[in-house]
C-alpha positions in Angstrom: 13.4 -13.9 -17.8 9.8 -14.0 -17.5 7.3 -13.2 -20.1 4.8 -12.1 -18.1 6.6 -9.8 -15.4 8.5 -8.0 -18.1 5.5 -7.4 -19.9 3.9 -6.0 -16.4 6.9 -4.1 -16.0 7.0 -2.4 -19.4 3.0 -1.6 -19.6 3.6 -0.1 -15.5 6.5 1.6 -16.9 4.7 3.1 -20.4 3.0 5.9 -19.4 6.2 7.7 -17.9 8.1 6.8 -20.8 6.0 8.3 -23.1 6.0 11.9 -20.4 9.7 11.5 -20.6 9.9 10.8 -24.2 11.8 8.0 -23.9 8.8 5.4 -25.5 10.7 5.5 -29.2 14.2 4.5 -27.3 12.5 0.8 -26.9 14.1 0.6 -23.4 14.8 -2.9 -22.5 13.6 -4.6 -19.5 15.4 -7.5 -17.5 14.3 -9.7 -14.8 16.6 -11.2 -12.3 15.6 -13.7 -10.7 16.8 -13.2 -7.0 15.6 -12.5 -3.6 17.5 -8.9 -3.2 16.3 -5.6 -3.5 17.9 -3.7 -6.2 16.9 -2.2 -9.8 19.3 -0.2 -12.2 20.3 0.9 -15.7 23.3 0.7 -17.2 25.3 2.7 -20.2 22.9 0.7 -22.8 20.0 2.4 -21.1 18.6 -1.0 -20.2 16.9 -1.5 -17.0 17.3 -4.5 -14.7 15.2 -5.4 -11.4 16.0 -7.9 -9.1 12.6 -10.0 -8.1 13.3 -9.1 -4.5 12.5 -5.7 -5.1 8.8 -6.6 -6.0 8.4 -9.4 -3.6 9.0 -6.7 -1.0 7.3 -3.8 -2.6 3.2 -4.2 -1.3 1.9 -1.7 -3.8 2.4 -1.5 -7.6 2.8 2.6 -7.2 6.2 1.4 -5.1 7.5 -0.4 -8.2 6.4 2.1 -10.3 8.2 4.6 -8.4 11.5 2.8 -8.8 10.9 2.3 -12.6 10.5 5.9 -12.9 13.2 6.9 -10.9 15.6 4.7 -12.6 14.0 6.3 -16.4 14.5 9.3 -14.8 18.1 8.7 -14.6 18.2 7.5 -18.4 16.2 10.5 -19.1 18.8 12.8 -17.6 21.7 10.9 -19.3 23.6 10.8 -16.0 24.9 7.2 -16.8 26.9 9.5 -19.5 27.9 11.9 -17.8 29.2 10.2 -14.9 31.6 7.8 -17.9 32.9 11.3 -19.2 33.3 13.3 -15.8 34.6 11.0 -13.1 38.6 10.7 -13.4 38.2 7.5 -11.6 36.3 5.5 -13.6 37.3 2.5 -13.6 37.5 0.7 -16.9 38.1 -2.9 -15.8 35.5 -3.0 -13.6 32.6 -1.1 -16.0 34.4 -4.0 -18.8 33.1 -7.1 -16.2 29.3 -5.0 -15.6 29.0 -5.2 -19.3 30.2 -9.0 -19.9 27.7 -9.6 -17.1 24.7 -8.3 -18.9 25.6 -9.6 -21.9 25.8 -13.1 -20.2 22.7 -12.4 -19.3 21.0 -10.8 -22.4 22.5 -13.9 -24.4 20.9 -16.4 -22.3 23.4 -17.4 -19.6 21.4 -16.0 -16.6 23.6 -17.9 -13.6 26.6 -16.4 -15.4 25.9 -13.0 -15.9 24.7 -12.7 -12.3 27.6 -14.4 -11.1 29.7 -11.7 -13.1 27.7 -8.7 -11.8 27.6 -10.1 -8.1 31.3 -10.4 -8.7 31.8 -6.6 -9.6 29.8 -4.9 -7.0 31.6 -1.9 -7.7 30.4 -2.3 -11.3 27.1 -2.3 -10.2 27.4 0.8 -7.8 29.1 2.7 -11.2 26.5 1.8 -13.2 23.6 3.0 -11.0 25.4 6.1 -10.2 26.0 5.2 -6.8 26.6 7.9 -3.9 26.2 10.6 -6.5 23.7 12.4 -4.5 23.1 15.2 -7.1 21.8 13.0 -9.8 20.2 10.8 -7.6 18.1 14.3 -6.1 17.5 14.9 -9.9 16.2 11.3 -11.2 13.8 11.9 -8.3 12.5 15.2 -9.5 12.2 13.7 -13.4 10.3 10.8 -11.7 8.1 12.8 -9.4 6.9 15.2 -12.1 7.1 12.7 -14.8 4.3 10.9 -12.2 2.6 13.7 -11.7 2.2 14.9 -15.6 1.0 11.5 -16.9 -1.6 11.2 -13.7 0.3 8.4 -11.8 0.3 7.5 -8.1 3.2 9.4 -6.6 3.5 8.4 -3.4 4.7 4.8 -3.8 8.8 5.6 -3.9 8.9 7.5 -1.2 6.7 4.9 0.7 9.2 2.0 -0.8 12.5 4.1 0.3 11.0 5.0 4.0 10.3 1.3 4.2 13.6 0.4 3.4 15.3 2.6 5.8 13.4 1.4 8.3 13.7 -2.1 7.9 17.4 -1.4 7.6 17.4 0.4 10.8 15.0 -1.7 13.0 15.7 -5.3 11.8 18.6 -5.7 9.0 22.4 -6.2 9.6 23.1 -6.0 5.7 22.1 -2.5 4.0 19.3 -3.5 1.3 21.1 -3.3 -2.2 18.8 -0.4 -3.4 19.7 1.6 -0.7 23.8 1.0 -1.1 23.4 2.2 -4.9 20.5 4.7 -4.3 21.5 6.3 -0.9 18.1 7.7 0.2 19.1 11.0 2.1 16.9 12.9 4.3 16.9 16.2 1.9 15.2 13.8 -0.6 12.8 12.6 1.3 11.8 16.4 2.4 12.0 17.0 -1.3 9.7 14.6 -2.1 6.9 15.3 0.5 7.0 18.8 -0.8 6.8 18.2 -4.3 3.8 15.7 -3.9 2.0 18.2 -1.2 1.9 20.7 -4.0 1.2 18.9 -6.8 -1.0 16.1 -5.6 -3.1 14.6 -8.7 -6.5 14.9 -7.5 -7.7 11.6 -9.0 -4.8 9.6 -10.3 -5.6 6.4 -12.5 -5.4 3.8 -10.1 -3.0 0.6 -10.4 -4.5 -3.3 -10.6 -3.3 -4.2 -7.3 -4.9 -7.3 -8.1 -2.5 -8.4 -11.2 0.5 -7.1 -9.1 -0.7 -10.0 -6.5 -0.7 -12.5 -9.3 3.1 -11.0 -10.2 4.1 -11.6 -6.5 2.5 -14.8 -6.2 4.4 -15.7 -9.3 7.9 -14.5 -8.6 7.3 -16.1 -4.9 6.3 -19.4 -6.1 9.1 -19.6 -8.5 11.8 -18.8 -5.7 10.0 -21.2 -3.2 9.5 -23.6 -5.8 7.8 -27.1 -4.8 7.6 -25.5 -1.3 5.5 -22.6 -2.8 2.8 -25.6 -2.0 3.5 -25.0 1.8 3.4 -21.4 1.3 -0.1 -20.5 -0.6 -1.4 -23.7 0.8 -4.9 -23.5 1.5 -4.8 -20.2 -1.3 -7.0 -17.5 0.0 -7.6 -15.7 -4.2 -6.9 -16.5 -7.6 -3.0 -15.0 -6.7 -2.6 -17.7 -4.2 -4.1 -20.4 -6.8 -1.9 -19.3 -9.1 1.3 -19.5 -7.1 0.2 -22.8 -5.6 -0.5 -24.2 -9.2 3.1 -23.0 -9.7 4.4 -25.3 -6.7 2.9 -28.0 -8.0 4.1 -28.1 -10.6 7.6 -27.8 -9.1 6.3 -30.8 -6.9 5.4 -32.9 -10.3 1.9 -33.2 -9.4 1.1 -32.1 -12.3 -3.0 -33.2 -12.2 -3.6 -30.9 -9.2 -1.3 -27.9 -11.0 -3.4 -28.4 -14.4 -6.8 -28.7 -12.5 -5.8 -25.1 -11.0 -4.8 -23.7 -14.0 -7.5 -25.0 -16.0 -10.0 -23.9 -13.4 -8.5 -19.9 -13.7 -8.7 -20.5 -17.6 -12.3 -20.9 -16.8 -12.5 -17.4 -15.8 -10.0 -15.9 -17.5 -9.9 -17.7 -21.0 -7.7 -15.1 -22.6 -5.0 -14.9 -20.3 -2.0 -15.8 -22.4 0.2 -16.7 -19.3 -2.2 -19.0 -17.9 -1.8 -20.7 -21.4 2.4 -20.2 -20.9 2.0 -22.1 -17.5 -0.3 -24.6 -18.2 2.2 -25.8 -22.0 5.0 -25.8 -19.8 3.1 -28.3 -17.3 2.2 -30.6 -20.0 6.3 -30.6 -21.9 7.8 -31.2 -18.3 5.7 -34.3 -18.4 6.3 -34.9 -22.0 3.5 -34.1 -23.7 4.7 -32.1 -26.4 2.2 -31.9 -28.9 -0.7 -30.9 -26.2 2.1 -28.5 -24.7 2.5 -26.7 -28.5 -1.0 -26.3 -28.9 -0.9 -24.3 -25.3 2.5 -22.3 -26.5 0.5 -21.3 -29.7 -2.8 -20.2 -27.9 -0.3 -18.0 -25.7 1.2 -16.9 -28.5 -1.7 -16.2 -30.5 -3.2 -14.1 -27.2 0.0 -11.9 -27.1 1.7 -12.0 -30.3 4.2 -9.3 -29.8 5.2 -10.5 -26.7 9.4 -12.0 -28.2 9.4 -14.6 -25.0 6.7 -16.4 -25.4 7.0 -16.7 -29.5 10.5 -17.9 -28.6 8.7 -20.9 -26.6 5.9 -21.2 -29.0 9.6 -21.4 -31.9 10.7 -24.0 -29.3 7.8 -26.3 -28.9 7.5 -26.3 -32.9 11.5 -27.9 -32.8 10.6 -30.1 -30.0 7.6 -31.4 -32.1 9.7 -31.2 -35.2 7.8 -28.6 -37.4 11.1 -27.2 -38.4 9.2 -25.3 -41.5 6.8 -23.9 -39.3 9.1 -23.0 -36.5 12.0 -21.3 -38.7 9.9 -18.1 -39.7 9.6 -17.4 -36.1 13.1 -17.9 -35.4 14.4 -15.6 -38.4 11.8 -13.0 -37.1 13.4 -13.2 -33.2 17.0 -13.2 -34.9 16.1 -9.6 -36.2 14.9 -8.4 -33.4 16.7 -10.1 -30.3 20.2 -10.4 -32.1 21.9 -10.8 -28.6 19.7 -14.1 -27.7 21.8 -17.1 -28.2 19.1 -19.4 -28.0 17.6 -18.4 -31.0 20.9 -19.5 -33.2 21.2 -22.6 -31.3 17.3 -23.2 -32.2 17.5 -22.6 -35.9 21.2 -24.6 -36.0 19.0 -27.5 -34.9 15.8 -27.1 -37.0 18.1 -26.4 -40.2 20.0 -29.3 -39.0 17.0 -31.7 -39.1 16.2 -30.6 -42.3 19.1 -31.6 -43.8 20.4 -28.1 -44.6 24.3 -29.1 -43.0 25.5 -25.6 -44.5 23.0 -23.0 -42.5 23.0 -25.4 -39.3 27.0 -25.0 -38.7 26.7 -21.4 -39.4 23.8 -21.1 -37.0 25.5 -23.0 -34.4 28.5 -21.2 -34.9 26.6 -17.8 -34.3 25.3 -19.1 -31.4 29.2 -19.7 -30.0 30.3 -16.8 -30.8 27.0 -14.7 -28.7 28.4 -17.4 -26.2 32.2 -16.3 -26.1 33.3 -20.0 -26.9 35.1 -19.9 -29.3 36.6 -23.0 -29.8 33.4 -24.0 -30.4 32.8 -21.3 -33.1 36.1 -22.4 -34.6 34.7 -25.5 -35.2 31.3 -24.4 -36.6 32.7 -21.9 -38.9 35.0 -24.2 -40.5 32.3 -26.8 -41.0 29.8 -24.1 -42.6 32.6 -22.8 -44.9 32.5 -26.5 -46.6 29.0 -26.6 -46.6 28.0 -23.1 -47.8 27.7 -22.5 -51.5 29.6 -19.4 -52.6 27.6 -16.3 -53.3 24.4 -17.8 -51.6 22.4 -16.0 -48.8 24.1 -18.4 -46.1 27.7 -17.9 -47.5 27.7 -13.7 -47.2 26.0 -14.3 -43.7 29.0 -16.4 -43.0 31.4 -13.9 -44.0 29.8 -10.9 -42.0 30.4 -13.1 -39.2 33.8 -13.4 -39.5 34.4 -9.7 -39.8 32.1 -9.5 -36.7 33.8 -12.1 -35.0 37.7 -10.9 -35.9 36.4 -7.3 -34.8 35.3 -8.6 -31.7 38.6 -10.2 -31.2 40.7 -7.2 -32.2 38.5 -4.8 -29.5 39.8 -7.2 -26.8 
């Protein structure tokens, strides 16, 4: 996942969460990081989108309209009503959608793609596919939600016309979005009409400049150390950005640091700028200058759980366990499905000595993991560690019962 595109994703997204009333739900957002062009929610209303999708988008009202469309179809509960009405739901295959996300929610991003890619039929349940009637009716919550919080309206329409036609002029393979989504011609009419009559007279208009620096991003990190190629000589500050990015793909990591620094100049309070230039300076091994980057990018966006998670990271790497376990124990309460955060605080308790907390840490981290042989092991070590009656020794024992409950629900 990406710290900065989620955050883009979320802030586009805000404004028809809070129409829809959705903005107390804290809907999460996933990035994954491949060239097709899909997006959809699933029974945990959380909302993936494939980078493909906003390479090909060319305005951020297209995005936005997918984002609302899918909210729309949390909004309108249809993932739960499609579970409880359709006969033919098939449980194996919704089972293999779900270890998929959670492969990737725990960290194992190849794996959970490879499990959703596997279950393609998973993914069509999940985004309701072919089920015209809901589809019609996400659209409507979308279009008015857009039009009662003063959006752009006309960028999903725009996205799904282009889509059809690339499918019909150029494209042997029907783009994902369109397989899941079917776009009909009753919604398109429907569409027209609703925005010819309701047409916001002055919409707030979208940063089509930050959604160039997304593109450039998501691009650069796809092409990797040919993104230098690509943006090569850049034309804007996007095109320095995603070149800076192929550098440092390229290892040359002077030119990528000059760039970076140079857009710093200009834009000194750009935490992802920081992000980029810290992870720059630890790929080369410079850890300590690469912590003091992770904690100005931090510092700049301290809400922001992915790039605290680095800042946590760098703290281990530079071995500031004391200083880096706060941050862990704060990420643990509120991203209890990341396994890197375990595996993080098994090593900094580790260092410091603390054998008992370390194995039960690590053994935390197995079990998010499924393995658990390797849980096996950990537990067993922590119970000989662990002081009765301590903090660490009822943790232990509530994951037991979480992990024998786990194992009795398969």
């Amino acid at each position: 996942m990406d710290a900065e595109t989620i955050d883009y994703l979320q802030e586009l997204a805000l404004p028809i969460e809070k129409t829809l009333g959705l903005e107390d739900k804290h809907i999460p957002y996933y990035l994954i990081q491949r060239n097709e062009i899909n997006a959809f929610v699933n029974q945990k209303n959380e909302l993936y989108m494939f980078t493909g999708l906003i390479e090909k988008a060319e305005t951020p009202s297209e995005v936005l309209g997918v984002l609302a469309h899918e909210l729309g179809h949390i909004s309108g509960k249809h993932i739960f009503k499609t579970i409880h009405s359709r006969k033919d739901f098939n449980l194996p295959v919704a089972a293999g959608m779900l270890l998929g996300i959670g492969a990737l929610a725990a960290g194992s991003a190849d794996a959970g793609i490879a499990v959703i890619s596997g279950t393609h039929a998973g993914i069509q349940t999940a985004a309701l596919s072919y089920n015209r009637a809901f589809e019609q009716q996400a659209d409507q919550i979308a279009l008015e939600a857009l039009h009662k919080s003063n959006m752009p309206m006309q960028g999903f329409t725009d996205f799904m016309q282009k889509l059809s036609k690339d499918q019909a002029l150029y494209s042997r393979d029907m783009p994902q979005y369109l397989l899941t989504h079917p776009y009909s011609s009753s919604r398109t009419e429907f569409a027209k009409s609703f925005i010819q009559e309701n047409t916001n007279t002055a919409p707030l208009q979208l940063n089509q400049d930050r959604f160039e620096f997304i593109q450039a991003k998501i691009k650069a990190y796809r092409l990797k150390k040919e993104a230098v190629v690509y943006f090569f000589p850049p034309k804007n500050k996007a095109q320095r950005y995603g070149l800076a990015i192929g550098y440092a793909f390229a290892a040359e990591k002077e030119k990528a640091l000059n760039i970076v620094n140079d857009l710093l100049s200009t834009d000194a309070n750009n935490p992802y700028l920081y992000e980029l230039k810290a992870l720059i300076l630890e790929d080369h091994g410079h850890l300590q200058q690469a912590l003091t980057a992770f904690e100005k990018a931090h510092h700049l966006k301290p809400e922001n759980q992915l790039l605290r998670l680095q800042y946590a990271e760098s703290l281990v790497q530079n071995e500031k366990y004391m200083q880096a376990i706060p941050q862990l124990l704060r990420l643990r309460q509120e991203q209890q499905r990341w396994s890197h955060v375990p595996h993080l605080l098994g090593i900094a308790y580790g260092k410091m000595g603390d054998l008992g907390n370390s194995h039960l840490y690590l053994a935390e981290e197995s079990l998010l993991k499924g393995d658990r042989k390797n849980y096996a092991f950990h537990i067993q070590m922590a119970k000989d560690k662990v002081t009765e009656q301590t903090p660490a020794w009822h943790r232990l024992k509530l994951l037991q019962e979480s992990a024998d409950a786990s194992k009795k629900s398969k």
